[in-house]
Residue, then its C-alpha position, 0 to 999 in steps of 0.5 A: x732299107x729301114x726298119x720301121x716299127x709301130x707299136x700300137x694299142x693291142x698290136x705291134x708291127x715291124x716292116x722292112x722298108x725299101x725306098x719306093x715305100x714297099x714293105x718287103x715283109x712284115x711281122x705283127x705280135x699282140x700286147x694285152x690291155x688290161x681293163x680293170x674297175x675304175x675305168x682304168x686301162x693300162x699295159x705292161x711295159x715289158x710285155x710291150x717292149x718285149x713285142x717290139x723284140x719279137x717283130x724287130x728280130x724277125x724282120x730283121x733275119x729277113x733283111x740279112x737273109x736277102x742281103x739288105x743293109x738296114x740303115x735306121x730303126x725308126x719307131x712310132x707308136x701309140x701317143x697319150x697316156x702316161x707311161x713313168x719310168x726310172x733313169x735304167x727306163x723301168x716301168x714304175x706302176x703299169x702305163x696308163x693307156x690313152x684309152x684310160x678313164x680314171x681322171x674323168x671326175x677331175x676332168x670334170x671338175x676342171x671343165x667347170x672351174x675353168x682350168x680346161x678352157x685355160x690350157x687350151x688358150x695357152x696350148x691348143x690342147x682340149x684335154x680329155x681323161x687319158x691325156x698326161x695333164x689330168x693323168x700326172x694331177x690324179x696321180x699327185x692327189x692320188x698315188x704320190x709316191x709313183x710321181x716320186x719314184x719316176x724319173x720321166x713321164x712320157x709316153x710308148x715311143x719315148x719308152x721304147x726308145x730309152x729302153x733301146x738306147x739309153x736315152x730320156x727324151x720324147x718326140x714333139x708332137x708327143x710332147x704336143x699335147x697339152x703342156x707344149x707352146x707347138x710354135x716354139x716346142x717349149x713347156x707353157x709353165x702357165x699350163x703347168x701351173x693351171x694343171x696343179x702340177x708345176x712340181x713336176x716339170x722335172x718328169x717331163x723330158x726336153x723335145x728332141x730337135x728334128x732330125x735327131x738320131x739316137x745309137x742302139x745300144x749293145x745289149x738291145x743290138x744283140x735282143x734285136x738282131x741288129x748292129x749295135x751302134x745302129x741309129x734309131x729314129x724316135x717318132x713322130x707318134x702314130x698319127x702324124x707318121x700316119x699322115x706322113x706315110x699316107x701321102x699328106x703333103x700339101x697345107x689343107x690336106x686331110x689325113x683319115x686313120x680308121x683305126x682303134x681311135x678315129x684319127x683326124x688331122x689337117x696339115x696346117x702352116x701356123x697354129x692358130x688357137x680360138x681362145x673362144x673356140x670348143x675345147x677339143x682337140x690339139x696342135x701337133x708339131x711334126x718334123x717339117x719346119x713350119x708345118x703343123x697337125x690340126x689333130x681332132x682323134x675321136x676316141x673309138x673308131x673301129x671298135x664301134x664296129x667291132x661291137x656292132x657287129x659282136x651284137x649282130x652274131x657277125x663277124x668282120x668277114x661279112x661286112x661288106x654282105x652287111x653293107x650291101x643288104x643294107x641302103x644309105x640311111x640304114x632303113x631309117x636307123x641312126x646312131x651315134x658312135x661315142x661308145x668309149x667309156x672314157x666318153x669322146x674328145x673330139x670335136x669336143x671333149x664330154x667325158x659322158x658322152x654315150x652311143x645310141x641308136x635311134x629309128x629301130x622297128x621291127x622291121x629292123x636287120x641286122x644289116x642296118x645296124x651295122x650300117x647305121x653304125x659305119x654311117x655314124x663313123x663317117x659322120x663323126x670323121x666329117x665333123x672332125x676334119x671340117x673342125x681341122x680346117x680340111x680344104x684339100x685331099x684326104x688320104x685314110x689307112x687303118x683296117x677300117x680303110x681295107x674295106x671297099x664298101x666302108x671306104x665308099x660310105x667315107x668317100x659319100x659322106x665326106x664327098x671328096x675322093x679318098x685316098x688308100x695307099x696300098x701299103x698297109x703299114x702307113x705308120x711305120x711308112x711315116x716314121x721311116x720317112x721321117x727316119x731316111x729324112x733324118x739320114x739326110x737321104x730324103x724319099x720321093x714322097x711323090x712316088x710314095x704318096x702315088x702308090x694307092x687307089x682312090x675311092x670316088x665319091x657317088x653324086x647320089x650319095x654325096x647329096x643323101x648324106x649331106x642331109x643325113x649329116x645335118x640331122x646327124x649334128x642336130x642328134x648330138x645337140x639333142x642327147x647333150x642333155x641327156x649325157x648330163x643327166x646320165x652322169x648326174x644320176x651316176x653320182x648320185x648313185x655313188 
C-alpha cells in the first residue's frame, strides 16, 4: 500500500492506498488562508506541514493496525504561488498562495509592455497575478530582502518534501510554469530575463528526472509514524495527478476537477506554442515520456457556488432541490462566474475580469440563481477544454462532481458522457500512481480508470446549451469593456 497525500488550498488529505486504486480510510485536517489588504492571500508553512503530520499519522496507525506494508509516500498538492524557503526548508515570509492578487498592477503593466506575450512565446505559459514570474518581480521591486534571504523558491509540494527529506527540489510540471522550456525540462533564460528576474536563477531548484524517489528522514519518520528511510514520491501537483488518478490516458482525453479552481486539462503528445494565439493557460510536463498537459485552470470553481448560495440563505445540502426547481436556462437569468479578485487566467488572462448576472426579474427564485450560476461553470469548463485541444473522453473529480444534478448540467453542456471515478480522493490516487511507477511495480490503470460511474448527456439539453453556449461566449466579448472601464476608474480612485 501507498500513502498518497494532497495538501490542497484549505484542505489537506491522506489515503491509504491499495493497488486496485481503493482507499481503505482517510483522513482530512483544514489549513487557513489568510486574506489580507492589498489582494494578497498567503498561509503558513508550518501550520501547513503540520496538517500533513496530522493526516499522515493517522493514516498510517491505520495501515499498522491491519498488517499492511506501506511502501512510498507520495505527495501532491496545490501548485503556483511562491512558497520561499531557507536551506533547513524554513519559511521565510508567509507562502504566497496561487490565489494571491498582489502582482496584478505589474501584470498589467507587462500585458501592455509586451512581456506576457513574450514568456508565453518562449514557454507556453499565460501568467497571471499568483504565478512565480510577476510574484518573484514584485517581490524584488517590493520586498528585496525576502529574495535575499531565501534559498529556494518553489512551491507546496517542493516544500513538504524538503521539510520530510532534506531535499531542494521541485516536481516538472511545478517547475512548468512560466519559466520551464516543457520539451527539455530546462529554464528559458530568456523568460527569466523578459521577467526582470534573471538574478534569481539560483532560487529556482532543478526538476527532479522522472521517477525519482526521495528517503524520510529520521526526524520526520518518527512525527510521521513511518519507517525512516521510507521513499517518497514528490508530485506531480494537484492537476496532473488529478487526471492521472481519474483515468486520463489517451492523447485528446479531457480531465474536469470541480474544485477550488476549476481545473482543465487535455493529454496532448507535443507542445505546441501559437506565438499568436491568446495568452492564457500553460503546458505541464508530466511523469510519461512524450506526454504532456494543455492545462487552461479558471481561477474560481466552487466557490462560485459556494457564494451563490451563501446569497440565496442556502446551503450546499440543498443543491441538487435547487437544481431541480430551476430549468435549463435558469428562467432567463445568465451569469458569469469570473468572481475571483485576482480576475480569471483561463482561457484568457484579464486580471479585472468580474462575475455578473444578467436577465433577472421579479419573477426571479432563488432556485435560478443558483442554476445560472452552475450553468456559468459548465459553460467556462467547455470554453476551456476546447481551448486545450479536448477530442477524446473526459473524467471530472472534486466536490462539485459528487453532485449528480451538477455532473448532469456538465455532461449537457459539454455533451459528451463524463466520467466520475468513485473514489474521491483522485489526486492522491494520482501521486500514488505515479509513486508504484517510480517503484518499478506499475498499477493496471485499466482497472483503476474503470472503477466510476459515467453521466450521459440528454439529447434535449445537449441542443439547449449549445445555443446557451454561443451567447454565453458573446456575453464575455460584451463585458470586456467594461471590465476595462471598471479598472480604470479603480486607479483613478487611487
Amino acid at each position: 500500500m501507498i500513502i498518497g497525500v494532497d495538501v490542497g488550498t484549505s484542505v489537506t488529505k491522506a489515503s491509504l492506498l491499495d493497488r486496485d486504486g481503493s482507499a481503505l480510510v482517510t483522513h482530512s485536517m483544514r489549513s487557513t488562508l489568510q486574506r489580507l489588504p492589498g489582494g494578497r492571500v498567503e498561509q503558513d508553512l508550518e501550520e501547513v506541514v503540520d496538517s500533513v503530520i496530522r493526516v499522515v499519522r493517522e493514516v498510517a496507525a491505520t495501515a499498522e493496525q491491519v498488517g499492511g506494508l506501506v511502501e512510498a509516500l507520495a505527495i501532491t498538492g496545490q501548485g503556483d504561488g511562491l512558497w520561499l524557503r531557507d536551506h533547513q526548508g524554513q519559511q521565510v515570509g508567509p507562502a504566497i498562495s496561487w490565489l494571491d492578487a498582489r502582482a496584478s498592477g505589474l501584470l498589467d503593466r507587462w500585458a501592455e509592455s509586451g512581456v506576457q506575450r513574450q514568456v508565453h512565446a518562449l514557454t507556453g505559459s499565460g501568467m497571471f497575478p499568483g504565478s512565480a514570474g510577476p510574484l518573484l518581480a514584485h517581490l524584488a521591486e517590493h520586498a528585496p530582502e525576502r529574495l535575499a534571504r531565501a534559498a529556494v523558491a518553489g512551491y507546496c509540494v517542493d516544500a513538504i518534501v524538503q521539510r520530510f527529506t532534506g531535499e531542494i527540489t521541485v516536481d516538472a510540471s511545478d517547475a512548468s510554469l512560466p519559466f520551464l522550456d516543457v520539451p527539455t525540462r530546462s529554464y528559458s533564460q530568456e523568460a527569466l530575463r523578459a521577467c526582470g528576474v534573471a538574478e534569481y536563477r539560483r532560487l529556482l531548484a532543478e526538476p527532479a528526472p522522472p521517477n525519482k524517489l526521495f528517503a524520510l528522514d529520521g526526524r520526520s519518520a518518527k512525527e510521521l509514524g513511518l519507517p525512516a528511510g521510507l521513499p517518497v514520491s514528490a508530485g506531480p501537483f494537484d492537476l496532473p495527478a488529478c487526471a492521472f488518478g481519474a483515468g486520463v490516458s489517451d492523447v485528446g482525453d479531457g480531465s474536469l476537477v470541480i474544485g477550488t479552481t476549476l481545473g482543465c486539462q487535455v493529454l496532448r503528445d507535443e507542445v505546441d506554442i501559437d506565438p499568436h494565439g491568446e495568452v492564457a493557460g500553460m503546458w505541464l510536463a508530466t511523469p510519461l515520456p512524450q506526454r504532456y498537459l494543455r492545462v487552461m485552470p479558471a481561477m474560481v470553481g466552487t466557490a462560485n457556488l459556494d457564494w451563490v448560495l451563501n446569497v440565496v440563505g442556502s446551503h450546499v445540502d440543498q443543491l441538487e432541490t435547487l437544481l431541480d426547481n430551476s430549468k435549463p436556462g435558469a428562467g432567463g437569468v445568465s451569469a458569469l462566474s469570473f468572481l475571483s479578485s485576482s480576475g480569471e487566467r483561463a482561457p484568457f488572462v484579464e486580471p479585472h475580469a468580474r462575475g455578473q448576472f444578467t436577465g433577472l426579474s421579479l419573477e426571479t427564485t432563488q432556485a435560478d440563481l443558483v442554476r445560472a450560476m452552475c450553468e456559468a461553470v459548465a459553460y467556462a469548463a467547455r470554453h476551456n477544454l476546447e481551448s486545450a485541444g479536448l477530442t477524446g473522453a473526459v473524467s471530472a473529480c472534486g466536490g462539485g462532481a459528487r453532485s449528480a444534478a451538477w455532473s448532469q448540467i456538465f455532461a449537457d453542456v459539454l455533451g459528451r458522457p463524463l466520467h466520475v471515478p468513485h473514489e474521491e480522493g483522485v489526486g492522491a490516487r494520482g501521486a500514488a500512481m505515479t509513486a508504484w511507477d517510480s517503484l518499478g511495480e506499475p498499477v493496471d490503470r485499466e482497472q483503476w480508470a474503470a472503477a466510476r460511474r459515467t453521466v450521459v448527456p440528454h439529447p434535449s439539453a445537449v441542443e439547449f446549451y449549445e445555443r446557451g453556449y454561443r451567447e454565453y461566449l458573446l456575453s464575455i466579448d460584451r463585458a470586456r469593456p467594461l471590465w476595462g472601464a471598471s479598472s480604470r476608474r479603480g486607479a483613478e480612485e487611487t
